[in-house]
C-alpha positions in Angstrom: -263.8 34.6 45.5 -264.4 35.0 49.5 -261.9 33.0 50.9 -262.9 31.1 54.4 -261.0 32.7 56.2 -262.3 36.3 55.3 -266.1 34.5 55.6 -265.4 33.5 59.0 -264.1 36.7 60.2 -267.1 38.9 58.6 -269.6 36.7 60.5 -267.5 37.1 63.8 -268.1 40.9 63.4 -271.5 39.8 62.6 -271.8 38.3 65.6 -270.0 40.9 67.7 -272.4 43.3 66.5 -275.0 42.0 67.5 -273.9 41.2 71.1 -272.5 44.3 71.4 -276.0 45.6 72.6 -276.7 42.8 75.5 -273.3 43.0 76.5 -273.2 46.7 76.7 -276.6 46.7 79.1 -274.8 44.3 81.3 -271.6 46.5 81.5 -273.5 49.7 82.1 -275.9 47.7 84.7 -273.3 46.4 86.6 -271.1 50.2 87.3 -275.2 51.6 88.0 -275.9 48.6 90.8 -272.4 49.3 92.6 -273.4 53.2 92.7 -276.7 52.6 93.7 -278.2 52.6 97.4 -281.7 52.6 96.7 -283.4 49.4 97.0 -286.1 49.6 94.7 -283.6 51.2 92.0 -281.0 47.9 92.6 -283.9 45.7 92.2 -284.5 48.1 88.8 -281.1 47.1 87.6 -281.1 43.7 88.4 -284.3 43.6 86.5 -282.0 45.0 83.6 -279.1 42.7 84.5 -281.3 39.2 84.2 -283.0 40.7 80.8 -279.6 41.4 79.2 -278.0 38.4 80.2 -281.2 36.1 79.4 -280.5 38.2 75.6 -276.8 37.5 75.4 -277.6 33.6 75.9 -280.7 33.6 73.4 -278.2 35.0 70.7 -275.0 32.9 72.2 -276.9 29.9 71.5 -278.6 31.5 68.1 -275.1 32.1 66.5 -273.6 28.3 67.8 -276.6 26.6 65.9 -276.4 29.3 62.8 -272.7 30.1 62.0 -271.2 27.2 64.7 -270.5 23.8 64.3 -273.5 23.3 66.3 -271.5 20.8 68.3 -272.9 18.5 70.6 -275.8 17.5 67.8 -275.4 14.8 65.6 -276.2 14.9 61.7 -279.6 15.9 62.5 -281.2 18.5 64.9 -284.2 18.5 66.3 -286.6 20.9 65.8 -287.4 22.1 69.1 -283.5 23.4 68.9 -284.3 26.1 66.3 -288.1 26.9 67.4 -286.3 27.4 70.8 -284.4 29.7 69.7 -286.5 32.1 67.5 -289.0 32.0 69.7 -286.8 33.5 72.4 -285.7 36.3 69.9 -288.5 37.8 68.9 -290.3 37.3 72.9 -287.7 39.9 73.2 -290.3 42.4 71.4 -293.7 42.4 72.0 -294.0 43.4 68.0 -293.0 40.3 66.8 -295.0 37.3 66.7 -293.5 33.6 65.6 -295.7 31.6 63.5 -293.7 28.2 63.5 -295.1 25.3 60.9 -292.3 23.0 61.0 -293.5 18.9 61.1 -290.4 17.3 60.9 -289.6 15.7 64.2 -286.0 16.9 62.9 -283.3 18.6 60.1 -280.2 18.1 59.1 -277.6 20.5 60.4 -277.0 22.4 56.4 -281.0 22.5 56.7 -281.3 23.7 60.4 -278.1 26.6 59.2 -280.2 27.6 56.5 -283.6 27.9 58.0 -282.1 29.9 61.3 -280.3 32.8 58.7 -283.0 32.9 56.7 -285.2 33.4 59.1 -282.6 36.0 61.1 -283.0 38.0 58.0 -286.5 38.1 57.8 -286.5 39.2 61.5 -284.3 41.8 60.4 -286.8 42.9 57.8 -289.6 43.7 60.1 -288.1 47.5 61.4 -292.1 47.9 62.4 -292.3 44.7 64.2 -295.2 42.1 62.7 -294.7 38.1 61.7 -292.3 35.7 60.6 -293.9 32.4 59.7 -291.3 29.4 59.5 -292.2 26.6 58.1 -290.2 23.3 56.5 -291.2 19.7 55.6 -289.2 16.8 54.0 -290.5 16.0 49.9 -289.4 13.3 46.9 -285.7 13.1 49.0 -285.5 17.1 49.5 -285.9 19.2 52.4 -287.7 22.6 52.1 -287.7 26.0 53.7 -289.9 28.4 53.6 -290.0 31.7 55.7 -292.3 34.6 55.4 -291.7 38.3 57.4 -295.3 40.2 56.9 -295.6 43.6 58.7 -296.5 47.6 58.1 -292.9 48.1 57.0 -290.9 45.1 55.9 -287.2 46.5 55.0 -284.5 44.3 52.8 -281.3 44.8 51.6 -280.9 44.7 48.0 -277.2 43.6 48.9 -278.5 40.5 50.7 -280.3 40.0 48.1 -277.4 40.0 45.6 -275.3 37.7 48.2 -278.5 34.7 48.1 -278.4 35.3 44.6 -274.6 34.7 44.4 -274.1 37.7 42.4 -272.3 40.5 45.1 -268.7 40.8 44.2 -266.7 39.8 47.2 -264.9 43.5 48.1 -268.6 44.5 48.7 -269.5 41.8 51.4 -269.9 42.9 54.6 -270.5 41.5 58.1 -274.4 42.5 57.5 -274.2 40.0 53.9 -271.8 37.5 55.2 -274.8 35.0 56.6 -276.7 35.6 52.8 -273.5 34.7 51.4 -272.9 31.5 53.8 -276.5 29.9 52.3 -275.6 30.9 48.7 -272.1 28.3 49.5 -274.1 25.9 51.5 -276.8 25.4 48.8 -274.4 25.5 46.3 -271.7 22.9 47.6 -275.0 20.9 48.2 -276.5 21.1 45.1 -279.6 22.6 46.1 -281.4 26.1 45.5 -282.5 29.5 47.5 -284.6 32.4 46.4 -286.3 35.2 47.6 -289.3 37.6 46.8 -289.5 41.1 48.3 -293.0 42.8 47.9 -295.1 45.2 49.4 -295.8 44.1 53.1 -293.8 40.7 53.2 -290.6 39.1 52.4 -290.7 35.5 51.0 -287.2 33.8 51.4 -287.2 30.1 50.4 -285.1 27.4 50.3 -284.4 23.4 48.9 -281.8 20.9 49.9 -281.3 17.3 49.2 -280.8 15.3 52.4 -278.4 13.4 53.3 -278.1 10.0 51.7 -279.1 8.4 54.4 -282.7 10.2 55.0 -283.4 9.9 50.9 -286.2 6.9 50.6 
């Protein structure tokens, strides 16, 4: 069993990870503006600068809504919230293209946590670029997610795999499973369900959870 405490510090290095990148850019664009004298190279850099830091926020406020607390929000989210926010990660590569289906007006916060990871991993999957379709809609009391990554190469890890399932024993989880492993405890404490399909040219993730009493009706 993953205690909390080792869950929450595998999605911090999660987390670090993945800003490591932005935050680097800004470091190394900062020490190239003071050196520079050239004015069209500073303007270069402060090209650089604004696109890293405009990164760094995206995933700031990606990780807040995803791992987070998602303070500031009540019980439910709206939806713009999460379409928001994958839509700024994958403008960050031409490759990518979001197709977002989503009707609600808004989801609860397990249902918004679920649908962002999911969705982070099927990003993940798509090492050739290509596109992840999002959708989710409210039926008979339940709220489901469904999120498709199609492209010319679409990568998974059978260890994430293991961790949705529930199956990875805990000394193999790793800051790259920790998020699969979050959703396997959410849907699980919930009483609701997640699975996942990876064939040739897409990977299906999909998930169901029971709203909160007072949606059900």
């Amino acid at each position: 069993m993953t205690s909390p405490l080792d869950l929450a510090a595998l999605l911090c290095s999660r987390l670090c990870h993945d800003m490591l990148s932005p935050v680097g850019a800004l470091n190394n664009g900062l020490e190239l503006l003071a050196e520079e004298k050239d004015p069209t190279m500073r303007q270069r850099c402060l090209d650089l600068l604004e696109q890293s830091a405009r990164i760094s926020a995206h995933k700031l406020k990606f990780f807040r809504l995803a791992y987070g607390a998602a303070g500031g929000f009540g019980e439910q989210v709206p939806v713009e919230e999460p379409r928001e926010l994958l839509a700024a990660l994958t403008s960050n590569d031409e490759r990518l293209t979001l197709d977002w289906a989503v009707g609600e007006a808004s989801l609860s916060k397990p249902a918004v946590k679920v649908l962002l990871n999911l969705a982070a991993m099927g990003l993940d999957s798509l090492v050739r670029g290509g596109t992840l379709s999002v959708g989710a809609e409210r039926n008979d009391g339940n709220t489901e997610i469904a999120i498709r990554a199609s492209g010319p190469r679409v990568a998974f890890d059978a260890n994430i795999g293991k961790a949705l399932e529930g199956s990875l024993a805990p000394e193999e989880l790793s800051g790259r499973t920790a998020p699969a492993h979050m959703i396997r405890l959410i849907v699980d404490r919930d009483g609701g369900a997640v699975q996942y399909h990876h064939g040739e040219g897409a990977l299906v993730l999909g998930a169901v959870l029971p709203d909160p009493e007072g949606l059900i009706g």
